[in-house]
Structure formats: structure tokens, C-alpha cells
C-alpha positions, 0 to 999 in steps of 0.5 A: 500500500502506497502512503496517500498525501494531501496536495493543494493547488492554489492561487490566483493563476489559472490551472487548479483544476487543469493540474486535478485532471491531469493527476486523475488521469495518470492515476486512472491509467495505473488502474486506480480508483477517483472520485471528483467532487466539483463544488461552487461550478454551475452543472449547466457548465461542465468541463471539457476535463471531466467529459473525457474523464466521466469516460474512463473505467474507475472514475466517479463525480459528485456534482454540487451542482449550483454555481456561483464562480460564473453566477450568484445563487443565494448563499443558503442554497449553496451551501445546502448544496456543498453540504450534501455532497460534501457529507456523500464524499465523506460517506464514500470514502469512508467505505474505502472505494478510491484511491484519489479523491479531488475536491475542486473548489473546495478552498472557495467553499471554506472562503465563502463559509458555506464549508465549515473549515472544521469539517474539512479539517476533520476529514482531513486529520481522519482519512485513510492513510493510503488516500490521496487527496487533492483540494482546488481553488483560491485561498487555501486556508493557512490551516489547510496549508500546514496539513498539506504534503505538497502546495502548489501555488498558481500565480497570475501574470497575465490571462485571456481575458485580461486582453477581452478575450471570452473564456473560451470551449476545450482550453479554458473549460 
């Protein structure tokens, strides 16, 4: 059994949750088990990422479903929503299924309060020790940062949409 880490990708920069896929997809290539809870992400905007990975053998989302990156939707149903799948992620690894769990906007969760920082810290300091887990989006709370194993900050220098140009199908998303 391989010893699981905690890796943080954070920051400001682009390809948090680039980096998350590319991690699944080597592990789904070794014949490991991922579970993908997306947080915070509108459904009606699904990633070019998660449609390729949805197709390979071992890999399961859990979707929040409501989003709030590229919307607003009031914040009590946001967190009912985070709170729901949050509380099935947990169930789910606590049967011991996968191997690599990622939580994508997990950090902005935690940020927006409709997270418990308690709650994920008490997952954290509880997981399997063979679990790895991977947590995405800005503003990685210190206390999640002093648990972590591996952080990888991404730094904004310059962006597309800086210069006008629209998010844009199978690079951006």
C-alpha cells in the first residue's frame, strides 16, 4: 500500500483544476480508483476535463451542482448544496472505494463559509492513510496549508481575458 498525501493547488493563476485532471488521469491509467467532487461550478457548465474523464473505467463525480464562480445563487442554497455532497464524499470514502479523491473548489467553499473549515479539517486529520487527496481553488486556508504534503501555488501574470478575450470551449473549460 502506497502512503496517500494531501496536495493543494492554489492561487490566483489559472490551472487548479487543469493540474486535478491531469493527476486523475495518470492515476486512472495505473488502474486506480477517483472520485471528483466539483463544488461552487454551475452543472449547466461542465468541463471539457471531466467529459473525457466521466469516460474512463474507475472514475466517479459528485456534482454540487449550483454555481456561483460564473453566477450568484443565494448563499443558503449553496451551501445546502456543498453540504450534501460534501457529507456523500465523506460517506464514500469512508467505505474505502478510491484511491484519489479531488475536491475542486473546495478552498472557495471554506472562503465563502458555506464549508465549515472544521469539517474539512476533520476529514482531513481522519482519512485513510493510503488516500490521496487533492483540494482546488483560491485561498487555501493557512490551516489547510500546514496539513498539506505538497502546495502548489498558481500565480497570475497575465490571462485571456485580461486582453477581452471570452473564456473560451476545450482550453479554458
Amino acid at each position: 500500500m502506497i502512503q496517500g498525501c494531501l496536495q493543494v493547488y492554489t492561487g490566483k493563476g489559472k490551472g487548479k483544476t487543469t493540474a486535478a485532471a491531469g493527476l486523475a488521469a495518470r492515476a486512472l491509467g495505473h488502474g486506480r480508483r477517483v472520485l471528483w467532487v466539483r463544488l461552487l461550478k454551475p452543472a449547466t457548465l461542465q468541463g471539457g476535463e471531466l467529459a473525457s474523464l466521466s469516460r474512463l473505467p474507475g472514475f466517479e463525480l459528485l456534482d454540487a451542482g449550483i454555481g456561483v464562480i460564473a453566477g450568484t445563487a443565494p448563499t443558503e442554497e449553496v451551501a445546502a448544496s456543498v453540504q450534501r455532497v460534501f457529507a456523500v464524499a465523506r460517506q464514500r470514502i469512508a467505505a474505502d472505494a478510491f484511491h484519489l479523491v479531488i475536491f475542486d473548489e473546495i478552498n472557495g467553499a471554506v472562503r465563502r463559509g458555506v464549508l465549515p473549515l472544521v469539517e474539512l479539517l476533520d476529514l482531513l486529520d481522519h482519512r485513510p492513510p493510503t488516500l490521496e487527496i487533492v483540494l482546488t481553488g483560491r485561498d487555501a486556508h493557512p490551516q489547510v496549508l500546514l496539513r498539506a504534503d505538497l502546495v502548489t501555488e498558481m500565480m497570475a501574470i497575465k490571462h485571456p481575458l485580461a486582453q477581452g478575450i471570452a473564456a473560451r470551449a476545450g482550453i479554458e473549460y
